[in-house]
N, C-alpha and C positions, 0 to 999 in steps of 0.2 A: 498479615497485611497484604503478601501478594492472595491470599485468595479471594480477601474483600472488592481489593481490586479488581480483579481479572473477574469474579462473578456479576460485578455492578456494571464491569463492562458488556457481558452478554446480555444484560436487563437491557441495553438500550434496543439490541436486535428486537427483545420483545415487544417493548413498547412502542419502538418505531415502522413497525412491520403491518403490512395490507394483508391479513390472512387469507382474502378474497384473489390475489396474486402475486404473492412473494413479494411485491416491492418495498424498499425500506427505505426511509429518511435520509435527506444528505446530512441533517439536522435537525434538532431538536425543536427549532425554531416552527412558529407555525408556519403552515402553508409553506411550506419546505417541500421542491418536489423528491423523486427516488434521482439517485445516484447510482448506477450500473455498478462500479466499484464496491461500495459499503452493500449494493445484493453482494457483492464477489465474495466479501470481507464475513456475510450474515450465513453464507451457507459453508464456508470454513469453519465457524464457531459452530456450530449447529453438532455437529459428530463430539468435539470439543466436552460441549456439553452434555452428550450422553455420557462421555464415561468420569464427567467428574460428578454426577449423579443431580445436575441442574433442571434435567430433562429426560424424557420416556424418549428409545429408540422410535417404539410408534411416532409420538407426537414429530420428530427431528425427520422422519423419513417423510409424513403426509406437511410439512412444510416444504420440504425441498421437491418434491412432486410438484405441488401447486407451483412454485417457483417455478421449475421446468417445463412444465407445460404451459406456462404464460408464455415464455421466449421460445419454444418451437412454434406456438399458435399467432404469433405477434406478425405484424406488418412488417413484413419485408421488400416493401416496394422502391423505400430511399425517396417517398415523395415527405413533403416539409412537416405532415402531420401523420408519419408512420413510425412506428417504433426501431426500425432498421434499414441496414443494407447490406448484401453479401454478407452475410454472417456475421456482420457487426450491428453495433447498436448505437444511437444518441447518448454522448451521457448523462444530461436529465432527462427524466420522462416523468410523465405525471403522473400522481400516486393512484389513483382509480384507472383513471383509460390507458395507463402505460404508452402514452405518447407523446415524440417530444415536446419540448417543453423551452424559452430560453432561446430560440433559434439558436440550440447547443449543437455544437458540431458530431459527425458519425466518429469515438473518438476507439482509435487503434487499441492506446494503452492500458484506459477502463476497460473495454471488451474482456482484454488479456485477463485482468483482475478477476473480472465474474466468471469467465472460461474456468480460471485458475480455481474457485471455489467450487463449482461445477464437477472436479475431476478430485478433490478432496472428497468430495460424498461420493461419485465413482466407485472412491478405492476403499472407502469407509463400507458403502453398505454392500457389503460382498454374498451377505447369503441368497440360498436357491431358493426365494419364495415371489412371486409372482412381481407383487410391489417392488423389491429391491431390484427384480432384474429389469419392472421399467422403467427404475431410474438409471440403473445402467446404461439401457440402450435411448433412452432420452441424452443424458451427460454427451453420451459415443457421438450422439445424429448431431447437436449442433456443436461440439468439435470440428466434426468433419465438413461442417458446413461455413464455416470462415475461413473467405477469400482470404489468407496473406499474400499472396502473391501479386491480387489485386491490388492489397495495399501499398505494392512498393511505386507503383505507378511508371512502370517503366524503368525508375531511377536504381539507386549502386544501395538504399537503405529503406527504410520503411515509414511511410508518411504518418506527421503525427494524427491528423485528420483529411475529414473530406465532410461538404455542405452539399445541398442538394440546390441550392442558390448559384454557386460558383466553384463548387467540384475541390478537387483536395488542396486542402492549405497550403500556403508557399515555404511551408519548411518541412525538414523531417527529425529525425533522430541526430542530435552529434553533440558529441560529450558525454562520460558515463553517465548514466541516469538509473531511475527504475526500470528501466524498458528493457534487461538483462534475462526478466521475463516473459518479456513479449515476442521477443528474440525466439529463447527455447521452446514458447508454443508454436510460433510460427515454424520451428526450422524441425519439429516433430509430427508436424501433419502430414498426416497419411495421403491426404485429396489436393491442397491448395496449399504447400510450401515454398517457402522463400526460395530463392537462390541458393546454390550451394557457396558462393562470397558474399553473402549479405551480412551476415555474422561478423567476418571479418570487415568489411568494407566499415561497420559502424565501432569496431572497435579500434580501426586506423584511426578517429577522430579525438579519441582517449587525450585526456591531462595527465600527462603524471609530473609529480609535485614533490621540494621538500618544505614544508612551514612548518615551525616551528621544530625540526629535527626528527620529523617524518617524512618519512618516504612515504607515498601513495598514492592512489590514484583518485583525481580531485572530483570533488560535487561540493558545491559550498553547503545548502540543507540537507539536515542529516536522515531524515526522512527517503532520499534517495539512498541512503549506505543501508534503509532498514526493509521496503517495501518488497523484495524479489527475495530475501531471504526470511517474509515470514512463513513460505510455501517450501523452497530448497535450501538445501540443507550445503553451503558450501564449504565447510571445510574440508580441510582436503584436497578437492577437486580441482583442477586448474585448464584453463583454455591455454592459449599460443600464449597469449598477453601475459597473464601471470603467470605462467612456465617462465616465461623469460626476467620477470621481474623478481621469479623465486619467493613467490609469495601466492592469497588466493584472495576470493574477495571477502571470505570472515575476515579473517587478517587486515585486511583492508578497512573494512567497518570498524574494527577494534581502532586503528589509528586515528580513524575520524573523529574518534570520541575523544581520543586524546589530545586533540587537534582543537577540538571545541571545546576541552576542559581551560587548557593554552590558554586559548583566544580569550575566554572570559577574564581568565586573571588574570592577564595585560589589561584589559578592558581599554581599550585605544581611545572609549567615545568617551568615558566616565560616566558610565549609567549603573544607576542607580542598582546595587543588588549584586549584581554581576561577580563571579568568582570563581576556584574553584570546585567550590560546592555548589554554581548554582549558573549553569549554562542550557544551551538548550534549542539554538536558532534553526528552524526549519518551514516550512508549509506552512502556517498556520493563519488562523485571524488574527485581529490586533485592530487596535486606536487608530481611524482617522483623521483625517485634516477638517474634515465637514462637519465631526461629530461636537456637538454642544459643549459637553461636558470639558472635552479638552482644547478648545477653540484658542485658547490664548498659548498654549504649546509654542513655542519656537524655532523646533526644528520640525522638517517632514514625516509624519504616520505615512504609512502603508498599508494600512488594511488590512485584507485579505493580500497576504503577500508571501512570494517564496527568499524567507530569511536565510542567510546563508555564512559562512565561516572560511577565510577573513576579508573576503571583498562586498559581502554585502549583499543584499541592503539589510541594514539594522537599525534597528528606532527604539531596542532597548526592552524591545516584547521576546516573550522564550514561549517554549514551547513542555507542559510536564509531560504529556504522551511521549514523544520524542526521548525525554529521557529513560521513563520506562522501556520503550522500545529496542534502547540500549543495551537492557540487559545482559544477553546472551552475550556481549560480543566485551564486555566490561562491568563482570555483576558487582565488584566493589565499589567501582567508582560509582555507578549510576544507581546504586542502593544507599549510598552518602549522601548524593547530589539528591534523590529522593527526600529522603530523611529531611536535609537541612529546608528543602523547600518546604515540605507540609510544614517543618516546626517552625518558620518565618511566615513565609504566605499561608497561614490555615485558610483562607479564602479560595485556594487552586480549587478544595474539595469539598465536593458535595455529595452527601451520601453514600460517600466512596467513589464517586466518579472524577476522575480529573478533568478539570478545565480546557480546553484549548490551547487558552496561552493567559498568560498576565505579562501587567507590563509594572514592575517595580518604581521605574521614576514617577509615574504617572498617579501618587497614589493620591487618597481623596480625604475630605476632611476629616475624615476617622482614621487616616494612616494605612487605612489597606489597599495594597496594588490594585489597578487596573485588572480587571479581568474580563476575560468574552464572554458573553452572558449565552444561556444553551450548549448544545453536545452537537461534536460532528463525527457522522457513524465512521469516519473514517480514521479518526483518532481510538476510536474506544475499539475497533476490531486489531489495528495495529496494537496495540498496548495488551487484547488478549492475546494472541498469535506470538507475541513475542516475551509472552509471561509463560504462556503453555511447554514454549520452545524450550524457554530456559527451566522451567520444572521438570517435564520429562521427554520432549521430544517427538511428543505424539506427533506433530504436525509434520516433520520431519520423515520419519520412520512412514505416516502413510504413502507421502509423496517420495520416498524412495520405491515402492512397488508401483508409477503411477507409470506405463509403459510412456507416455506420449510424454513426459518430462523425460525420462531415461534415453529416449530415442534422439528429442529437439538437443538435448548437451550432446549427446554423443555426435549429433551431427554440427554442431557448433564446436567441436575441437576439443570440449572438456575429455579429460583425460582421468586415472589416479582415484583415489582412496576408493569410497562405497558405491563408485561409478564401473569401476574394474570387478569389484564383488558381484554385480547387478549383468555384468555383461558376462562372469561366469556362470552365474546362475542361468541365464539364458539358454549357453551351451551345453 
C-alpha cells in the first residue's frame, strides 16, 4: 500500500512538470501556475526516485539541471514581472515565462523549500562527471546567492515576505512553524547569514502547551510538526528550547499527532466522521461559503484554510496527506487512521492518489463525503518525503552529509545525537 502510494505520489511531479524549465503545478487544476515549494518538493523526490527504480539517474539529473538553470538564468531585478529578488523568488510564477504571477509576494519560506530540494540533489549527485558537477556548482551559486540577512529587514527575525509595490510585509516569523527550516538555511550561509540571535530571537516567541496531557510545543495544523522534518532528520538533536524542555522536535511532532487523535474523539463541534481513527486538521482546501453545492450549510467553510487542533478554525474538513505525513513520528496510529479512512471514504483515492482533504458532514446524495476535486503538489511530495523517511531514511541520511544544513544547526544551537557524529567527522 505504502508503495502504491508514495509512487502515485511522484506521478504528479511528472505530469505536472514544464520539461522546457523545471516548473511544476501548485495543482492539478488547470491553469494552475508553479509553486516555488512543490519545485522544492519535485526535485527532493526526483533522487527518491532513482533508487526506488521509478526513474533513470540520466533522466532525474537532466531534469534537475533544467530546473537549475532556469533560477540562476531567471529575473532578478524584484521589478512586478520578474521572477526574483536577492536570491529569493515570487511564490507563484507562471508555468512557461516563470514570472510572477498573482501579484504573489517575494516569499522567505517557499524560497527555503526549493533551496531545501536544490541541496538534496547536491548531495545526491556526488559523482566526478561533468553534468553532476554542474549541478553541483549550480545548487552551491544560488545558495550562496540568497540574501537572508536581507531578509530580516533590520529587525530581531526574518520577514515572512516582501512586494515590489510596498516592500516587506508587516509581520514576520512568531510562533513555532515550518520556518525551523528556513532558520537553518539562513543561519548556514556561507555569504548572507542571519544574525547570530535570530534563531533565538524567533524561538523567544515559542508556545508551549499541555492539551489534552501533552506537553509540547504548540502549532495548531499538523502540517507545521511535518514540513522541516521531511529534509532533517531530528531526532536526537536539540537547540537551547528543547534542551531545556528535555525533549526534541520529532518528539514533539509524535505529540502532536496525539493531540489531534485527542481532539478528534472529543469532537467539541459534533462533525460528522471525526474519531480516533479519523483525524487530520491542517493546510489544506475545503468547502466554501460561495460554493453551490453547499450554499444552504449553516455553519462558516473556510476554503483554502490553515485548520488547526484545538482552537481552530474547523468546519469539519481533514486533511489524508497530513495523516500519511504522520508516519514517521506515529506509524501505528496514522496507519489505523489510514486504513479506517480509505475503508469509510473510498472517495479520498484516486488511482492511489490521496485527496487534499474531504469533509464527512458534507456528504452528498450518494452518501459520499465532500471532497477537493485535483492534486496539490504540495500534499503528494509531503506524503512522499515522509513515506520514504519512514521506509528507509534516505531523505534523511542524504541531508545528514549536506555541509550547509550541518553548519545553519550548529550554528542555531542544535546540539547531540548525528549532529555530534557529523562534527567529529569534520575533525
Amino acid at each position: 500500500m505504502l508503495d502504491r502510494l508514495e509512487q502515485a505520489a511522484f506521478n504528479y511531479f511528472m505530469q505536472a512538470c514544464n520539461p522546457r524549465n523545471g516548473l511544476v503545478a501548485d495543482t492539478s487544476r488547470e491553469h494552475s501556475p508553479s509553486s516555488i515549494a512543490v519545485v522544492g518538493f519535485a526535485l527532493s523526490t526526483y533522487p527518491v526516485a532513482v533508487e526506488r527504480g521509478w526513474m533513470s539517474r540520466a533522466d532525474a539529473l537532466q531534469r534537475t539541471l533544467v530546473t537549475l538553470r532556469f533560477f540562476r538564468n531567471s529575473d532578478q531585478s524584484g521589478k512586478p514581472d520578474a521572477t526574483g529578488y536577492k536570491g529569493f523568488y515570487y511564490h507563484f510564477l507562471d508555468m512557461d515565462s516563470g514570472t510572477r504571477v498573482w501579484s504573489s509576494e517575494l516569499s522567505m519560506i517557499d524560497t527555503a523549500l526549493l533551496i531545501a530540494g536544490m541541496l538534496v540533489a547536491h548531495t545526491y549527485f556526488d559523482a566526478d562527471s561533468p553534468r553532476e558537477k554542474e549541478l553541483r556548482d549550480l545548487a552551491d551559486a544560488l545558495y550562496r546567492r540568497v540574501d537572508w540577512r536581507w531578509a530580516q529587514d533590520g529587525g530581531p527575525t526574518i520577514r515572512q515576505g516582501w512586494k515590489p509595490e510596498c516592500g516587506f510585509l508587516h509581520y514576520g516569523w512568531e510562533g513555532y512553524s515550518e520556518a525551523i527550516l528556513l532558520y537553518a538555511l539562513a543561519a548556514g550561509s556561507p555569504t548572507h547569514r542571519i544574525t547570530d540571535d535570530c534563531y533565538k530571537e524567533w524561538t523567544a516567541t515559542y508556545q508551549w502547551e499541555n492539551l489534552y496531557d501533552q506537553d509540547y510545543l504548540y502549532a495548531g495544523p499538523l502540517f507545521v510538526h511535518h514540513f522541516s522534518h521531511a529534509w532533517i532528520d531530528f531526532r536526537g538533536i536539540h537547540d537551547h528550547f528543547m534542551h531545556e524542555k528535555r525533549s526534541d522536535y520529532f518528539e514533539n511532532s509524535r505529540r502532536a499527532t496525539l493531540v489531534q487523535r485527542e481532539y478528534a474523539r472529543i469532537n467539541p463541534h459534533e462533525f460528522a466522521g471525526y474519531g480516533e481513527n479519523c483525524w487530520g486538521l491542517s493546510a489544506c482546501d475545503g468547502p466554501s461559503d460561495d460554493q453551490p453545492d453547499v450554499a444552504n450549510e449553516e455553519r462558516r467553510l473556510f476554503g483554502y484554510a490553515a485548520r488547526g487542533v484545538p482552537y481552530g478554525p474547523d468546519d469539519g474538513t481533514l486533511s489524508p496527506p497530513s495523516i500519511l505525513a504522520s508516519l514517521p513520528f506515529a506509524p501505528d496510529i496514522a496507519l489505523g487512521t489510514l486504513r479506517h479512512v480509505l475503508g469509510h471514504y473510498p472517495e479520498v483515492l484516486h488511482q492511489d492518489r490521496l485527496a487534499a482533504s474531504f469533509n464527512p458532514s458534507l456528504a452528498g446524495d450518494d452518501g459520499r463525503a465532500w471532497v477537493s476535486p485535483g492534486h496539490y503538489g504540495l500534499d503528494q511530495g509531503i506524503v512522499l518525503m515522509m513515506i520514504e523517511n519512514f521506509r528507509s531514511g534516505r531523505l534523511w541520511q542524504w541531508m545528514r552529509r549536506c555541509q550547509p544544513i550541518i553548519d545553519g544547526l550548529h550554528r542555531a544551537g542544535f546540539r547531540d545525537g548525528w549532529l555530534a557524529d557529523a562534527a567529529e567527522d569534520a575533525r
